[in-house]
N, C-alpha and C positions, 0 to 999 in steps of 0.2 A: 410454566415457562422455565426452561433451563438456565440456570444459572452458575457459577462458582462464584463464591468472598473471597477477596484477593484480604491479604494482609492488614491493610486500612479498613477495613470494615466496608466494601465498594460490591457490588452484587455484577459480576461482568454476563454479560447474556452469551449463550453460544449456542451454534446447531452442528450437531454431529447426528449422522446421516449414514447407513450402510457399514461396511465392515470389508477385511482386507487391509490393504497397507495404506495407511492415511496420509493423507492429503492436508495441509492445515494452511489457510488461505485469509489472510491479513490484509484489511482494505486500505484504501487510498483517503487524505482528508476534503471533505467532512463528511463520510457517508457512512456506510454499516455495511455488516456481513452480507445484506439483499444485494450490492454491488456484484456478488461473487455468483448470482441465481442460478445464469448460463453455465460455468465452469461446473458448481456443485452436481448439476445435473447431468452435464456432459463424464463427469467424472464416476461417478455414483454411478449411471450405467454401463460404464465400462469396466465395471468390480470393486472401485477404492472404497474407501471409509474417506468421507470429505468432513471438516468441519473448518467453521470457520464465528470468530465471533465480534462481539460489538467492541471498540475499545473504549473505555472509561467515558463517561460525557458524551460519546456517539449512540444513534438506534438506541437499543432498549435497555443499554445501562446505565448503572445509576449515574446521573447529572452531580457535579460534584464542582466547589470551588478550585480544586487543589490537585496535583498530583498531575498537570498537562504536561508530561516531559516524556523523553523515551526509557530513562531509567524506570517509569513507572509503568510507559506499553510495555515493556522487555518483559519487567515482572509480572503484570496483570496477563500478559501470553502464557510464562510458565506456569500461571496458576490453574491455566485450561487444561497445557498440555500434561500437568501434573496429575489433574484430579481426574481426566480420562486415561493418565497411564499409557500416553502415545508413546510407539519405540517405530524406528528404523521411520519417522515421517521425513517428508518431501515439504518445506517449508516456502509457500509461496506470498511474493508480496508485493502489493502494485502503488507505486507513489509511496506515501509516509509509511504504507504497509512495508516498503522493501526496507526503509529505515529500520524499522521495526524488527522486523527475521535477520537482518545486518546483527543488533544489537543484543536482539534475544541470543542468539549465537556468540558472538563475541562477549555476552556478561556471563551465559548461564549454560554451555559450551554444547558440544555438537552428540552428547551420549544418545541421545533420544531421534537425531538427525540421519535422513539417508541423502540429503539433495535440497538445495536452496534457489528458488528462482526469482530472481529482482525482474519485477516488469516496471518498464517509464519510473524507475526507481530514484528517488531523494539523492543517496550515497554517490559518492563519498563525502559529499559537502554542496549543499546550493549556494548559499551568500559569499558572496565577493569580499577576498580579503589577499591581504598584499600576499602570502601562498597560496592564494587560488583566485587568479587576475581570471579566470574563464567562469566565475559563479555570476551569481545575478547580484549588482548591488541592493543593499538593505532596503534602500528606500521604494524598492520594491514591494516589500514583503512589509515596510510602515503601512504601503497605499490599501495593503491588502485590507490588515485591520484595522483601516481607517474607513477602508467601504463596507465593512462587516458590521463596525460599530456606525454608522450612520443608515445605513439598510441592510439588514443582512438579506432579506427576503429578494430584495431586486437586484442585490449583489450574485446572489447564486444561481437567479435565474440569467444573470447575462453571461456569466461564466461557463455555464451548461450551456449554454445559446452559443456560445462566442468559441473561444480557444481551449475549452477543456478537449472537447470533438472534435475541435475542426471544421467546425458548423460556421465559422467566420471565412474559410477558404475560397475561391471560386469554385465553382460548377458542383457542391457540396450542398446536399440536401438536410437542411437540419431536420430529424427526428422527431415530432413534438413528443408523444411519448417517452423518449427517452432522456428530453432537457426534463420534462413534469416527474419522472423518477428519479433523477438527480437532486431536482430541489426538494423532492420528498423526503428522501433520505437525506438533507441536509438539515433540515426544517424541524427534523423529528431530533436533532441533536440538541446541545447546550451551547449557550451563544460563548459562554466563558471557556470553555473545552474549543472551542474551535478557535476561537480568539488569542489563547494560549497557544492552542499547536501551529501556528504558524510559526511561532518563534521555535518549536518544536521539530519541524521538518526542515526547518530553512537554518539554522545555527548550529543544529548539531554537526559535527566533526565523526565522521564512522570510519575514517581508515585505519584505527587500529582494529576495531571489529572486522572487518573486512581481510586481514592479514591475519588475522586468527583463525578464517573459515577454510576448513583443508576437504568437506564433501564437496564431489562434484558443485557448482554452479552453472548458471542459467542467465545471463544477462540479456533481456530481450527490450529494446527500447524503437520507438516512431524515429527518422529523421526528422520530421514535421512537427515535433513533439513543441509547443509552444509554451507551456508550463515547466516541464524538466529541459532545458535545452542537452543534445545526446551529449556533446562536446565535453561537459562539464562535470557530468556523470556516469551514463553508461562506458562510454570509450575508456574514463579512468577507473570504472571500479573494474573493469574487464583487466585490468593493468595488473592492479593491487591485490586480486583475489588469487589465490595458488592454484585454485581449476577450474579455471571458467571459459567456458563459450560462449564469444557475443554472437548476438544476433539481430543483426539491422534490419527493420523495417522500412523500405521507400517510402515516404507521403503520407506516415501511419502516424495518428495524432497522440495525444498523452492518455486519452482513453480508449486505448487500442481492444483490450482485452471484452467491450463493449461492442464497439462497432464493428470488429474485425474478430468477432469470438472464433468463426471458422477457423482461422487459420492459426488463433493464437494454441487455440485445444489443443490442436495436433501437432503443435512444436512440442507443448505442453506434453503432451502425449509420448511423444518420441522420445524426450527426453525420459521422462521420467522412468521408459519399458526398457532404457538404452543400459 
């Protein structure tokens, strides 16, 4: 099994796939790189080098008390992109992922970077604070790891069921399969790594990373998006970034890149050949 040791002695998993100009693809929380399966593959046969891997406490790496923050995703990424020696990649990131490639860029800069795409992305800031009257108040983001820490099992599966999809909407067919691979990939994580990253996705502040990032950008976000509201993030990081092109999706949920992989590919695609 593939692995890199990030600097704390932490074994990060990763799959790198094919060859050509890489693709490096940073999940959303609580899940692992198998979130990314449809794109890897859509990607891979279209020529790239895809890789994408677990972060700390997520899928197949090591479970750990410590280190739940994005100064330690940002580093535990460069230690991917280091020990494979990726140049000229295209940095994609969906939810806490897009925090992620925000930060990795913004801490550990863009030499290695051709292109950055936030999907249903965290940035610039989720939690509610008197400079950002459009975030979600905290007590949101309490309720979360208060339903996490009393069930996480039934918590993730109402989540996957409910507003992660859009499986809560009218005339919206939920999935079973793909609520039962959401909580798999949730289930196979660490209760303390999730529990921590909420405060992770939801408190971190990324507009100064975001105003550092000068490659091309990619802002693709649902209007429907019930977990990232667009208002609060994609519309402002589309603001803050020096080159970026938003791209609104009508009706499209917070796991767009899932249910809608058609169409996300080939924006995915466009851009990236653009």
């Amino acid at each position: 099994m593939p692995t890199v040791t990030t600097s704390d002695g932490l074994e990060i998993f990763y799959k790198d796939y094919g060859s050509g100009q890489p693709i490096v693809f940073c999940h959303g929380w609580p899940l692992s790189s198998d979130d990314w399966d449809t794109q890897m593959l859509f990607f891979l046969n279209a020529g790239f080098r895809v890789v994408a891997a677990d972060r700390r406490g997520h899928g197949r790496s090591t479970q750990t008390a410590d280190g739940h923050d994005m100064d330690h995703y940002a580093d535990d990424l460069a230690a991917v992109v280091n020990h494979l020696d990726l140049h000229d990649a295209v940095f994609v990131g969906h939810s806490t992922g897009g925090g992620e490639v925000a930060h990795y860029l913004g801490r550990h800069g863009q030499d290695r970077a051709a292109g950055a795409v936030l999907i249903s992305a965290v940035p610039p800031l989720m939690v509610q604070t008197d400079a950002n009257p459009k975030g979600t108040p905290k007590s949101a983001f309490d309720d979360l790891q208060a339903q996490l820490a009393a069930n996480r099992s039934v918590f993730y599966r109402d989540l996957a069921a409910g507003p992660f999809y859009g499986f809560n909407r009218p005339g919206r067919d939920p999935q079973e399969a793909i609520i039962q691979n959401w909580w798999r990939q949730g289930m196979t994580g660490g209760t303390k790594a999730h529990y921590d990253g909420i405060v992770a996705f939801s408190q971190t502040d990324f507009t100064d990373d975001l105003k550092k990032i000068s490659v091309p950008a990619l802002v693709m976000h649902g209007d429907d998006d019930q977990i990232v509201p667009i208002d609060a993030s994609a519309r402002m990081s589309a603001q803050v970034l020096q080159n970026a092109t938003l791209k609104i999706y009508e009706g499209f949920p917070h796991g767009m890149p899932t249910t809608e992989a058609p169409t996300i590919n080939a924006d995915l695609l466009e851009f990236i050949r653009s």
